[in-house]
BAKE-203000 format. One line per 8 residues: number of its first residue (from 1); their letters; for each residue x, y, z of N, C-alpha, C, O, CB. Coordinates in steps of 0.05 Angstrom, whole numbers, plus 32768, in hexadecimal, padded with zeros to 4 digits. Glycine has a CB too. Layout:
BEGIN
NUM	a	X Y Z X Y Z X Y Z X Y Z X Y Z ~ ... .
//
This chain:
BEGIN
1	xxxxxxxx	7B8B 7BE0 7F1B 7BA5 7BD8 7F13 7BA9 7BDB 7EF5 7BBA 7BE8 7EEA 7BAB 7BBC 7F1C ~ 7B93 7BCA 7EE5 7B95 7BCF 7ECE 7B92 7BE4 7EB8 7B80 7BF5 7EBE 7B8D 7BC2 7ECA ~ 7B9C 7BE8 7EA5 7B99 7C0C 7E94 7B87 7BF4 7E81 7B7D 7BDE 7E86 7BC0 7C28 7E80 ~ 7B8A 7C07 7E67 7B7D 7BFC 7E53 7B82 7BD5 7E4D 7B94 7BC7 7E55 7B88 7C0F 7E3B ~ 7B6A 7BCF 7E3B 7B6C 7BB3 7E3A 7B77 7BA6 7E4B 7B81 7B94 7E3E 7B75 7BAC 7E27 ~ 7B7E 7BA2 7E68 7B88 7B91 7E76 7B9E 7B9D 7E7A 7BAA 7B93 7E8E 7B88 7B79 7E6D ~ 7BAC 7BAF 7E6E 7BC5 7BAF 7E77 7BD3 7BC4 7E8A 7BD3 7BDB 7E82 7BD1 7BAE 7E63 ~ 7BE0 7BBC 7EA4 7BE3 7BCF 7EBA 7BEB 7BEC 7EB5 7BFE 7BEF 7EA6 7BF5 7BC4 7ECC .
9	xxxxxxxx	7BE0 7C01 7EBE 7BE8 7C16 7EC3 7C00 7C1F 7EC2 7C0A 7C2C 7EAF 7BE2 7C18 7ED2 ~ 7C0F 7C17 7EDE 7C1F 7C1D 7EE3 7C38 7BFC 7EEA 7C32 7BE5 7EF2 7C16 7C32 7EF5 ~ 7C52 7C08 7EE4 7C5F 7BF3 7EE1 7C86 7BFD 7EE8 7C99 7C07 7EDB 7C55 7BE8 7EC0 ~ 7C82 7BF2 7F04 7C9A 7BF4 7F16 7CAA 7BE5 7F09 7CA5 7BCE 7F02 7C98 7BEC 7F33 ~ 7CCB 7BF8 7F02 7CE1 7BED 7EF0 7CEC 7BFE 7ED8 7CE3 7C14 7ED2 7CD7 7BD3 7EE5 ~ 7CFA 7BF4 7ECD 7D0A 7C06 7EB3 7D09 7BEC 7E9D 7D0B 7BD4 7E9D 7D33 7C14 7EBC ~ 7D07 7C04 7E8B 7D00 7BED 7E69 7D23 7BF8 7E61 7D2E 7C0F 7E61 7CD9 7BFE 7E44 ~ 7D2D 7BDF 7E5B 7D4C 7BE3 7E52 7D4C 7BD0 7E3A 7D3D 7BBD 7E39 7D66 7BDA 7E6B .
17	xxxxxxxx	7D5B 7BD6 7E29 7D67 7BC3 7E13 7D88 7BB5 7E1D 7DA0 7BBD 7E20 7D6B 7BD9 7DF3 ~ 7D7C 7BA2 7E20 7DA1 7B8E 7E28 7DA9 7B84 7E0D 7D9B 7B7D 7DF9 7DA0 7B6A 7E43 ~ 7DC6 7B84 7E14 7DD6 7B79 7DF5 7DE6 7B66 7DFE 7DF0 7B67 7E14 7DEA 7B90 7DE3 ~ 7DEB 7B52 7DEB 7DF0 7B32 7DF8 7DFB 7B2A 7DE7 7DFB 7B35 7DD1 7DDA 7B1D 7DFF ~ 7E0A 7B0E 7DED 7E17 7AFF 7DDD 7E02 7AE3 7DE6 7DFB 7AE2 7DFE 7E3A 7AFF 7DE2 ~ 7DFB 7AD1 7DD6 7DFB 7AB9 7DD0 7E06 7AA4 7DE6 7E00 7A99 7DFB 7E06 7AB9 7DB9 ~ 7E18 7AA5 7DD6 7E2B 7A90 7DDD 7E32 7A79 7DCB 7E3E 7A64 7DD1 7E23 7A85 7DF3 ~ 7E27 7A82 7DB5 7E2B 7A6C 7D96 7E3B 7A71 7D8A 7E3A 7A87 7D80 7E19 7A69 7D80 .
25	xxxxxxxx	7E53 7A5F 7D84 7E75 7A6D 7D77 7E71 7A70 7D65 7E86 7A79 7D5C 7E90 7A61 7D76 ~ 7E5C 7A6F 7D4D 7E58 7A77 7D2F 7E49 7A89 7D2D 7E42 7A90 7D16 7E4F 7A64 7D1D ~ 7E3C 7A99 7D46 7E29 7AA3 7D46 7E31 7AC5 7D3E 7E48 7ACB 7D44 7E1D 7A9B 7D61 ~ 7E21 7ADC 7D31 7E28 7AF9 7D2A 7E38 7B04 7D45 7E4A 7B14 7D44 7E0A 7B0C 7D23 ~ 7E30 7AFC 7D58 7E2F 7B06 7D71 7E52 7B00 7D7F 7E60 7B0D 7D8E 7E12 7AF5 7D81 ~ 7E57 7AE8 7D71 7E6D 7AD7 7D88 7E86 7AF1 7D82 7E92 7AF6 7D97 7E7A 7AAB 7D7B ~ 7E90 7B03 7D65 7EA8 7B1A 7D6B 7E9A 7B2E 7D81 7EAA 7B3C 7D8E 7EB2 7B2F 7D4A ~ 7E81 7B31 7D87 7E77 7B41 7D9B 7E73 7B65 7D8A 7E6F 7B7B 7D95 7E8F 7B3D 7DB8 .
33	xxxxxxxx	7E76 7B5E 7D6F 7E64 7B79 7D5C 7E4A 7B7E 7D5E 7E40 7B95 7D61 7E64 7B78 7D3F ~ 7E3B 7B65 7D5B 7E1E 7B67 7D5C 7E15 7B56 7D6E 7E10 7B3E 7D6A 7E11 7B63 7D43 ~ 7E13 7B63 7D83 7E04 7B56 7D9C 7DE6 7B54 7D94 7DDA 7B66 7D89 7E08 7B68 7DB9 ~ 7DD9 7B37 7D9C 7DC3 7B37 7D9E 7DA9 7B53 7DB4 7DA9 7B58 7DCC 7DC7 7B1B 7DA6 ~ 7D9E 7B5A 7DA7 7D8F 7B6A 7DC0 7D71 7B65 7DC6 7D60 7B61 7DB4 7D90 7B88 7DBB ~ 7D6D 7B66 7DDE 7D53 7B65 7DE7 7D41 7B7B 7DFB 7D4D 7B83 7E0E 7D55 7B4F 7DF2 ~ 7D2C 7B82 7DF9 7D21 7B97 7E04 7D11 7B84 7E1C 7D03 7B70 7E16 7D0F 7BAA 7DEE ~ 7D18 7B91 7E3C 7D0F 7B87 7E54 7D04 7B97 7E5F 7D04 7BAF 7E58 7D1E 7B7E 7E63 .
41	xxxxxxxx	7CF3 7B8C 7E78 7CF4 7BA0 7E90 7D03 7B9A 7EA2 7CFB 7B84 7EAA 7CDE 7BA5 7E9C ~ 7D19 7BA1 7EB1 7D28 7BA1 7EBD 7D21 7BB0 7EE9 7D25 7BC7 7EF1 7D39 7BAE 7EA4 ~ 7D18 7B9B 7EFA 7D0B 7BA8 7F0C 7D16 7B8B 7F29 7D1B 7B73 7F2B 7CE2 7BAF 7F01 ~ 7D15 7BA0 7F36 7D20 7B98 7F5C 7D11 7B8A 7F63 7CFC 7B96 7F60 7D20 7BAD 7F75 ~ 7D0C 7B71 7F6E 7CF8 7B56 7F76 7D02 7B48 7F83 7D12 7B3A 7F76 7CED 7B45 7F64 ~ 7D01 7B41 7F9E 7D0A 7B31 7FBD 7D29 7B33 7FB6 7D39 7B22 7FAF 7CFC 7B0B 7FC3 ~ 7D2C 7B52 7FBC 7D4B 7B5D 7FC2 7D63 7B4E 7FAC 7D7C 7B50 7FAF 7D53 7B52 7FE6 ~ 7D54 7B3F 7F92 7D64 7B3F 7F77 7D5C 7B5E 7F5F 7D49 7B6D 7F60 7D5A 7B1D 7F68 .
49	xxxxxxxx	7D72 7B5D 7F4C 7D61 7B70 7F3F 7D5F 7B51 7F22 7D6E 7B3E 7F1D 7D76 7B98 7F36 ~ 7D42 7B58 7F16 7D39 7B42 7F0C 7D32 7B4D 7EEE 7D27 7B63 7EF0 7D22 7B36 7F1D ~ 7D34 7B45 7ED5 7D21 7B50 7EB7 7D14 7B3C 7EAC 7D1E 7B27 7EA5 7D31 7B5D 7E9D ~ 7CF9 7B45 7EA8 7CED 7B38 7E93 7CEE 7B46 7E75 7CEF 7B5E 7E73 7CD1 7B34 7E9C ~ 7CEE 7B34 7E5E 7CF4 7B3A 7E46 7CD8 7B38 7E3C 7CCA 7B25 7E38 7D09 7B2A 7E39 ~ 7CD6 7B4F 7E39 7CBF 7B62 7E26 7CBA 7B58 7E04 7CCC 7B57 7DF4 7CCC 7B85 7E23 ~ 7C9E 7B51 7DFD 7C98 7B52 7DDC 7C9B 7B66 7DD3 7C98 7B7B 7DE0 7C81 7B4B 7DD3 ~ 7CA0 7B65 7DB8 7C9E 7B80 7DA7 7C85 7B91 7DB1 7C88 7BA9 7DB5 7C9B 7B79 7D86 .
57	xxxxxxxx	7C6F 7B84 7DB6 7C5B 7B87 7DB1 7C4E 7B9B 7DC9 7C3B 7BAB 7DCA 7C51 7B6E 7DAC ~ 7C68 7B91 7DDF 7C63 7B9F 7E04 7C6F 7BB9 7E06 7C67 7BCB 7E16 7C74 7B8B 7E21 ~ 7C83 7BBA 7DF5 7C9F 7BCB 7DFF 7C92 7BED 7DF9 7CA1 7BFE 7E03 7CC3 7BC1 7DE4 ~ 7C7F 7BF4 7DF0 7C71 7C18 7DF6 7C5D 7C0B 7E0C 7C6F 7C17 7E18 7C5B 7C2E 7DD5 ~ 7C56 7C07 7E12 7C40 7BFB 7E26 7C52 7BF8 7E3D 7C45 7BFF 7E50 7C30 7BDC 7E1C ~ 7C5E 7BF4 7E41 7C71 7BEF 7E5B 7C7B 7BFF 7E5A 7C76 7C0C 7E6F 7C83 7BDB 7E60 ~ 7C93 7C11 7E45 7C99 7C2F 7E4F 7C89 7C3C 7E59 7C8F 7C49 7E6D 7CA1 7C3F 7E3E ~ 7C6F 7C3E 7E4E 7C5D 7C55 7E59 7C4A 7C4E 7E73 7C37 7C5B 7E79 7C49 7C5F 7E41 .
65	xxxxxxxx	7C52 7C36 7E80 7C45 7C2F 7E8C 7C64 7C38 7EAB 7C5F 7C42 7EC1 7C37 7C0E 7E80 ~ 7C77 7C33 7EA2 7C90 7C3C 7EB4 7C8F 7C58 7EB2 7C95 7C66 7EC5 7CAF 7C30 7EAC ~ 7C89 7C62 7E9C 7C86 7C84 7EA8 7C70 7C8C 7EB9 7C6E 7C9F 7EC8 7C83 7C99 7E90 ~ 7C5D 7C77 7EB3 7C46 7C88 7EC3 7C50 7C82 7EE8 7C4C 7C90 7EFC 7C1E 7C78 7EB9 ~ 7C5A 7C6C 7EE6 7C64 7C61 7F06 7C78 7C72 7F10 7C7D 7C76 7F28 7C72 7C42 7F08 ~ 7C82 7C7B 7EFD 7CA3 7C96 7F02 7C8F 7CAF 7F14 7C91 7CB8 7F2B 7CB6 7CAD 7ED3 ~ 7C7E 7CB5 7EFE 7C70 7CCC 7F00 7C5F 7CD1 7F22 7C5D 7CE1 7F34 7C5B 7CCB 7EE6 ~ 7C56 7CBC 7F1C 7C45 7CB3 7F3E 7C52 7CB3 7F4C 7C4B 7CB8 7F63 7C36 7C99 7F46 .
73	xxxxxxxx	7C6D 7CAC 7F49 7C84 7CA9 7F62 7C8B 7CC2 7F6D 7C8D 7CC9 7F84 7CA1 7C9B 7F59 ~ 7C8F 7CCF 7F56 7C96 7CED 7F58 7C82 7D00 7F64 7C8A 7D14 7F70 7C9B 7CF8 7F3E ~ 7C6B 7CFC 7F61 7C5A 7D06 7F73 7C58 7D04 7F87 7C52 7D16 7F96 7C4A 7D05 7F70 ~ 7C5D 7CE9 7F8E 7C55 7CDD 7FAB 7C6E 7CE4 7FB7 7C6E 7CE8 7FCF 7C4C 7CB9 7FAF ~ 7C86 7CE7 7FAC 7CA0 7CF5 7FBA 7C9C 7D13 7FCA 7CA1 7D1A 7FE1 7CB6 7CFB 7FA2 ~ 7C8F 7D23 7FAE 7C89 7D3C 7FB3 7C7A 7D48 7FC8 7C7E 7D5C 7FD5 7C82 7D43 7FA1 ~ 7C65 7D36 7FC7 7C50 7D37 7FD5 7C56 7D35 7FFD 7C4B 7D40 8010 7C3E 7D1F 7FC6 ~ 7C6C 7D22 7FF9 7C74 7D1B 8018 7C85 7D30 801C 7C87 7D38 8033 7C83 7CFD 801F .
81	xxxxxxxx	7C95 7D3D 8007 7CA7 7D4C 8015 7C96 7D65 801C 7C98 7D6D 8033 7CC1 7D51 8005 ~ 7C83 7D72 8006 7C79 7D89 8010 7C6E 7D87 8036 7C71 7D94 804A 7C60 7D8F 7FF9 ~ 7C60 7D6E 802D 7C4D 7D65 8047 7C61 7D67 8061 7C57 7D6E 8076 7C41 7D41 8042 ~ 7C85 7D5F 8061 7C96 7D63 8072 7CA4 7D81 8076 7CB3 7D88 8088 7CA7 7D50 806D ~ 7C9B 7D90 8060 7CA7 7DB0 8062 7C93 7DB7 8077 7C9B 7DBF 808D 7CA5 7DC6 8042 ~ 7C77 7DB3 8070 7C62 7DB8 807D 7C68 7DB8 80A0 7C65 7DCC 80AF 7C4D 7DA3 8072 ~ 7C6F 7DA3 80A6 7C6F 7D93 80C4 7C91 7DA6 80CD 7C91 7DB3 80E1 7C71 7D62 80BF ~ 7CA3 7DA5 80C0 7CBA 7DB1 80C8 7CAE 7DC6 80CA 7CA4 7DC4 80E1 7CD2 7DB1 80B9 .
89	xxxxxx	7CA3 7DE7 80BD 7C9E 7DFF 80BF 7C90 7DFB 80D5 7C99 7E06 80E9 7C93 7E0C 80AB ~ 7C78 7DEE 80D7 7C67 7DE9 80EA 7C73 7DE5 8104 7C65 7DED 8116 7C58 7DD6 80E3 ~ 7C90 7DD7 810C 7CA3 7DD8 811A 7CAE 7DE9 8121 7CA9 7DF0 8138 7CAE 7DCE 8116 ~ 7CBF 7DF6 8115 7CC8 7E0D 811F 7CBE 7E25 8121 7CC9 7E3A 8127 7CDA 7E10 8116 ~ 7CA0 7E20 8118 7C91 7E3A 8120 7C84 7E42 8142 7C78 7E56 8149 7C79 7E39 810C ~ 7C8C 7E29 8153 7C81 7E23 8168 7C90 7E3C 8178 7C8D 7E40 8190 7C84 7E03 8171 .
//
C-alpha cells in the first residue's frame, strides 16, 4: 500500500483548490474578490462525495499519488477491454 516513507502509492480522488467565503462581515473575503482558498482531495465514500483538506506539505504527494491511481485505472480499463475484443472475435469466429 505504502510508496515511499509511509506514504500510499496510490490515492483514489481529485486534488482541487476550493474558493470560499468565511462568513466574517469584516473579513477580505465578505465583497467575494478574494475568496479564501484551500487545496483538497476531493473523493466518493458511502455514496456521498466527501474532501479532505490537504497540508502544504501533502499537496505533490497526493497529486502524484492520484496520477499513479488514474494510470492503473487506465490500464486495468484497457486491459479488460482488449481481454473482451479477444472473447467477441473468439465469438464470431465460431
Amino acid at each position: 500500500m505504502a510508496g515511499g516513507q509511509g506514504f500510499p502509492r496510490m490515492i483514489r480522488g481529485s486534488v482541487v483548490v476550493q474558493r470560499r467565503r468565511c462568513g466574517k462581515p469584516n473579513c477580505r473575503c465578505a465583497a467575494g474578490e478574494q475568496l479564501h482558498e484551500s487545496t483538497v482531495l476531493s473523493y466518493f465514500q458511502d455514496g456521498r462525495n466527501r474532501t479532505l483538506m490537504l497540508a502544504s506539505d501533502e499537496i505533490a504527494r497526493v497529486r502524484a499519488a492520484v496520477a499513479r491511481y488514474r494510470a492503473a485505472l487506465a490500464k486495468v480499463e484497457a486491459d479488460g477491454s482488449d481481454g473482451l475484443g479477444w472473447l467477441l472475435a473468439r465469438r464470431a469466429g465460431r
